[in-house]
N, C-alpha and C positions, 0 to 999 in steps of 0.2 A: 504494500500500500504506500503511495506516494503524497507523504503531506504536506502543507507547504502554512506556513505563517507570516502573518502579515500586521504590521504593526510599527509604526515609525518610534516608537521606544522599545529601547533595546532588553530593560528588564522584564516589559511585557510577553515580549519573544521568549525571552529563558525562562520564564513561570510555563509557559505552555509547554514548551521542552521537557522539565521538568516531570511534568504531568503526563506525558505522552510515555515517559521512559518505562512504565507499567506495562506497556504492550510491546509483543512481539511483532515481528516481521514488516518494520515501520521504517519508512525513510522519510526523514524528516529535511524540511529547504525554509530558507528565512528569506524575506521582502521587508526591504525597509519603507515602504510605499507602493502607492495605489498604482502608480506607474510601471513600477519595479515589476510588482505581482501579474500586472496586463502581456508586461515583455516575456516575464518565465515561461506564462502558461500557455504563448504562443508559438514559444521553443519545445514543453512539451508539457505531455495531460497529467494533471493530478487528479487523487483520486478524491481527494479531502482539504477542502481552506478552511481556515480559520482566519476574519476579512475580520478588524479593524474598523470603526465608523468612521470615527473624526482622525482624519491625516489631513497636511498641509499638503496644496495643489489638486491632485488627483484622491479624492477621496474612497470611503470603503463604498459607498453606493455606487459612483461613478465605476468605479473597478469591478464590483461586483456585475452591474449593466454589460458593460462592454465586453469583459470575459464569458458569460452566459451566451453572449452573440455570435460567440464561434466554439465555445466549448458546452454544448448544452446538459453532458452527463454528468459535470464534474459537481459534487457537493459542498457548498457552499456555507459557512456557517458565521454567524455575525455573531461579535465581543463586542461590546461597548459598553462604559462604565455610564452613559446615557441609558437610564431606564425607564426610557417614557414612550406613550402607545404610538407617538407619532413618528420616530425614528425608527420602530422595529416595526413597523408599517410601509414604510419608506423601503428599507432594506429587504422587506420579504417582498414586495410588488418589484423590487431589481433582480428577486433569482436566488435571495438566500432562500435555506431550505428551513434553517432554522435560529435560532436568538440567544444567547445568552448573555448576561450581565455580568460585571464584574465589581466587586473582587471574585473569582469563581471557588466555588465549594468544591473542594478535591472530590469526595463520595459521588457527588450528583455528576460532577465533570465525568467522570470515570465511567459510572453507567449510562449517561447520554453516549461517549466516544465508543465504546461498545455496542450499542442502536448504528452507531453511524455505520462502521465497519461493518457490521453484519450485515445492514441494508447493501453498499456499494459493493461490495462482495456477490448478495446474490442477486445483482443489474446486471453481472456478467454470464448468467447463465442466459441460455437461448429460453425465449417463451412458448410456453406450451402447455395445450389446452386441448385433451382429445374429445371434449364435447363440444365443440366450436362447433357452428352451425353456419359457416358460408362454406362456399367451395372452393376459396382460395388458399386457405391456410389454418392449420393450428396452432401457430404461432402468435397468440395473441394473449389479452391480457385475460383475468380472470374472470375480469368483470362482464357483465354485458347489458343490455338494456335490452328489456321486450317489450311494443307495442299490442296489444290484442286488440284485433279492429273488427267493430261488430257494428259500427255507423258510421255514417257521412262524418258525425260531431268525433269520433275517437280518430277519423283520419286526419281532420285536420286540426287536430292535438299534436300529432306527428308533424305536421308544417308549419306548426307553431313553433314546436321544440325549435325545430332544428332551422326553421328561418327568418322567425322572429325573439325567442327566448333566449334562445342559446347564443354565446359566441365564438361557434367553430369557425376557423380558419382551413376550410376543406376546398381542393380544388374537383373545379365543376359539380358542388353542394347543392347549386339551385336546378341545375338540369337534373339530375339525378332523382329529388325530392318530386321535381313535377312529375316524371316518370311514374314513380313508383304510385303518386299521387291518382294518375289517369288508371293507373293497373289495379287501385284499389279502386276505385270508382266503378269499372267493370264487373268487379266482382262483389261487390256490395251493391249491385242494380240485379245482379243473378244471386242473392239473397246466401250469398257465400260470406262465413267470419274465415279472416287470414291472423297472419301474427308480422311484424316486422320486425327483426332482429337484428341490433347494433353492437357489433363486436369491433373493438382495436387493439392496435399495438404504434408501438410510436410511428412508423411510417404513415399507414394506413389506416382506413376506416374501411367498414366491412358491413354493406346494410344487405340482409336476406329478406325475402318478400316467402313466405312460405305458410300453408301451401298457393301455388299457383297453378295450380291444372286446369280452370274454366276457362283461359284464353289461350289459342292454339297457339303453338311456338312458332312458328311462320310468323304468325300475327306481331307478336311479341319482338322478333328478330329483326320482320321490315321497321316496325317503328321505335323500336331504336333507332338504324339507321336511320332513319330521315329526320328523329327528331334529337336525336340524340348521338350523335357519330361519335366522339368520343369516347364513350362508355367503355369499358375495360368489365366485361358480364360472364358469367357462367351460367346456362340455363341447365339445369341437371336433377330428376327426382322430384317434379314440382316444384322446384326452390330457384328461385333468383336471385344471383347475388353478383354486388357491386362491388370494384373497388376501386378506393378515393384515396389520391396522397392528398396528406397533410402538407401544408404549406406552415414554413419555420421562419418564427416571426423575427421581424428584426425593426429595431426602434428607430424612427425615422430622423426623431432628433438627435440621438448618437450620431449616427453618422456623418450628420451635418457639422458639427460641432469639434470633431475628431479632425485629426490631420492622420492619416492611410494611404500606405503604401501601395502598388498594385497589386502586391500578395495577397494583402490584406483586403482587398476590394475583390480577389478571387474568391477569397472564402466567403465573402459577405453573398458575393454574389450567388454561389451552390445554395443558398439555402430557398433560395425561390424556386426551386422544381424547376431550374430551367430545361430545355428541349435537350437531351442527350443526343450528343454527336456519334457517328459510325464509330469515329479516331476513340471519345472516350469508352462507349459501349466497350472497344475490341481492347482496351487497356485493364478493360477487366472482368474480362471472361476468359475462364481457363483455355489453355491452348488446346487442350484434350478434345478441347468441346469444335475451336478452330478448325480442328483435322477435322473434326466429322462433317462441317457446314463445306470444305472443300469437296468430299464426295458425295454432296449431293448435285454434282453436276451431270457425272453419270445418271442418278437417278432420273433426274429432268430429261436427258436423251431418252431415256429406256421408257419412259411414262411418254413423251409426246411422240414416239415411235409406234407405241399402240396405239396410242387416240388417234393417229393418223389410218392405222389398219384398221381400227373399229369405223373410223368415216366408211372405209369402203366396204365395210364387211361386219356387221353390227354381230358379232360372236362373245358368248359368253368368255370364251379363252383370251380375248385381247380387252375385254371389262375387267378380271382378273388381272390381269397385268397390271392395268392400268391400278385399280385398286393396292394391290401389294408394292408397287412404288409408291402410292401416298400414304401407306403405311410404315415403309422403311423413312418416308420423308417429315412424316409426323414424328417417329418416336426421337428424332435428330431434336427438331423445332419444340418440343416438349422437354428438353433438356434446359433452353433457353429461355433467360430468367427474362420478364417485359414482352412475351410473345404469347399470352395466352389469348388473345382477341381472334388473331391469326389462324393459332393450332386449332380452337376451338372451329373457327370457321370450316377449315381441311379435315377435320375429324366428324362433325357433323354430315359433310359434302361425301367423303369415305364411306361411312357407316352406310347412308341412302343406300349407296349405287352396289355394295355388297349384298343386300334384299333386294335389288329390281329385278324385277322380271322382264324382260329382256320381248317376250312374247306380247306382252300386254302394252306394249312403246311404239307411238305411232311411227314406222319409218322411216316420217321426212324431218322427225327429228333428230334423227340422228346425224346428220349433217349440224345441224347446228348446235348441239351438244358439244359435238368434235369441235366446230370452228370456235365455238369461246372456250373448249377444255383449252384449249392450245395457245391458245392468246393469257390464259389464267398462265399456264404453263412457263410463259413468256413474263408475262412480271415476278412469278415468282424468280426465275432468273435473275430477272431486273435486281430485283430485292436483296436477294444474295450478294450481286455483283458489287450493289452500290454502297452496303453495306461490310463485308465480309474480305472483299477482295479490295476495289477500288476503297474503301473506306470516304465517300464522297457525302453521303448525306447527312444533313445538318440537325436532322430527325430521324431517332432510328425507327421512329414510327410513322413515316412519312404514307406509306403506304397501307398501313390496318385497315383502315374501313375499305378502300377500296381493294383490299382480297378479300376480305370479310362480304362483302358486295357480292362480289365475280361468284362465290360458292354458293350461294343464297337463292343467285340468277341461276345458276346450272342447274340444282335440284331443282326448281321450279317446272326448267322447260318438262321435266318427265312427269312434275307432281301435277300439273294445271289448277294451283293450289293461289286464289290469289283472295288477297286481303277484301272481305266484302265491304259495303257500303258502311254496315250497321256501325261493324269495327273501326270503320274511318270515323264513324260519328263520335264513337265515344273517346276520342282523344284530339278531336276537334278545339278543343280548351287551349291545349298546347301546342 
């Protein structure tokens, strides 16, 4: 454990010393100021402060702000021989975690720094939750929240929450919410109770709509798309589930006030979810993973080899083919962490075309099956190339909705499955 004290008196520092010398496995660092402690912990992370209020220049609150602003894990904990509600007010609304007064009580000091350690200790273990109820992860926290919607008034309890009550910092919160909002409106019109479950973890939020089985997944699929292209969804088991980064606040008048280096306006700048580039994607995804996304070029030959022999010859033996290429092509893209809209899309498109019956498929569709398999075929190349190889794109998700699109349109031409009127009516709202 890495601790680090802060205190521009120097006897103040060696009473905390002192006090720490009780425990093992402690390395201990001294700041003689608010400024000192900003530089340390830019060099590198602690795991435990101990922040000082009143320092000359750079104070324990201003230090405390600005360190929070690029080091969000590290534990904060505020000394000041000020024991009044409005400084320890002050200091907990900047990022400390928690307060103490001084002169400090050996006893109490000791059993507090024992809470501390044992909390930052176990921040390091992964999270996990194996009754999580989305279907993106069990990595999340313990908590959860469930809506039970049994009327119009319970659903927009839930839009209240979460877009007038609450102050989440959630990116694309309000598309999401209307969503889920129109999908409850459906089913509370077909006299169906749902539940919506809100599960996190620090990146993410994770809203499930379950059950969902009164609106067909077609239905479901197209409007998203159109209303909502973004969306990052898994539709699986009746259950719909969402997922939303978190967006990582950063104080706007810090920054203004601050003089920052470009380093330091790099890190400032990662914390807004900006657009991941090919270059950083492939700087951190294992190489293991790299070799496999290289042999899926082969596969792209050997799939659009068949779809060209199914144009002319609609046989169950070259639909096989076709299929077990996007199965060797899925289980690659399934590997790949930010590609589940994608795989989702390819594995749903997969699955169909393994049940078609081949006898029951008019023809003259087959022609056109083939001519958009093969154009799908073609960006997914694209995809690959501009990402993976060329490393060009500025967005490694530059292209989601539109393969998410392309497989949606394929299954259709066989399903002749199209969104009816009613369906459009009831998300006409949105």
């Amino acid at each position: 454990m890495k601790i680090l004290i802060v205190d521009d008196i120097v006897d103040n520092r060696t009473t905390i010393e002192l006090l720490l010398e009780e425990f093992e496995d402690i390395e201990t660092s001294q700041a003689k100021s608010g400024q000192e402690a900003i530089d340390m912990c830019k060099k590198e992370h602690f795991d435990l402060i101990f922040m000082d209020i009143m320092m000359p220049n750079v104070d324990g609150i201003t230090a405390t702000k600005t360190i929070k602003s690029f080091d969000s894990n590290v534990m904060i904990l505020a000394l000041s021989a000020l024991d009044d509600e409005e400084s320890k007010h002050k200091m907990l609304e900047s990022g400390a975690e928690d307060y103490m007064s001084k002169p400090i009580e050996d006893d109490l000091f000791h059993q507090r720094v024992k809470n501390y350690l044992q909390i930052v200790e176990v921040r390091k273990f992964e999270l996990s939750n194996l009754e999580a109820v989305n279907e993106f992860s069990q990595e999340i926290y313990s908590r959860s929240l469930k809506f039970n919607i049994s009327s119009i008034q319970s659903l927009s309890q839930f839009w209240d929450y979460y877009l007038n009550d609450s102050s989440c910092d959630i990116e694309n919160l309000e598309e999401c919410i209307r969503m889920i909002y129109a999908y409850g409106q459906v089913s509370l019109k077909k006299n169906i109770n749902f539940s919506i479950i809100s599960e996190e973890n620090e990146e993410n939020l994770y809203l499930t709509l379950t059950p969902l089985n009164i609106i067909d997944e077609l239905v479901i699929q197209h409007t998203l798309l159109h209303h909502y292209a973004n969306a990052i969804f898994i539709l699986n088991n009746s259950k719909l589930s969402f997922r939303l980064s978190k967006r990582k606040k950063i104080i706007k008048e810090e920054v203004e006030k601050l003089d920052i280096t470009d380093t330091q306006k790099d890190i400032l700048s990662k914390t807004h979810f900006n657009k991941t580039t090919a270059q950083q994607y492939i700087d951190n995804t294992a190489i293991s993973l790299i070799d496999k996304i290289e042999e899926l070029e082969n596969i792209e030959d050997m799939i659009q080899v068949a779809t060209i022999s199914f144009e002319s010859e609609a046989t169950q033996e070259y639909l096989n083919q076709m299929t077990q290429g996007l199965d060797t092509y899925i289980e690659v893209i399934d590997q790949l962490m930010e590609f589940e809209h994608f795989a989702f899309g390819l594995n749903t498109l997969n699955e169909y075309l393994k049940t078609l019956d081949l006898e029951q498929v008019d023809a003259k569709d087959h022609k056109k099956f083939s001519m958009l398999f093969v154009l799908l075929i073609d960006d997914m190349s694209q995809w690959r190339n501009n990402i993976f190889i060329k490393q060009e794109a500025n967005d490694v998700h530059y292209l989601d909705s539109s393969l998410l699109s392309s497989c949606l349109q394929l299954q259709s031409i066989f399903e002749k499955k199209e969104v009816v009127q009613d369906d459009e009516d009831d998300f006409e709202l949105f």
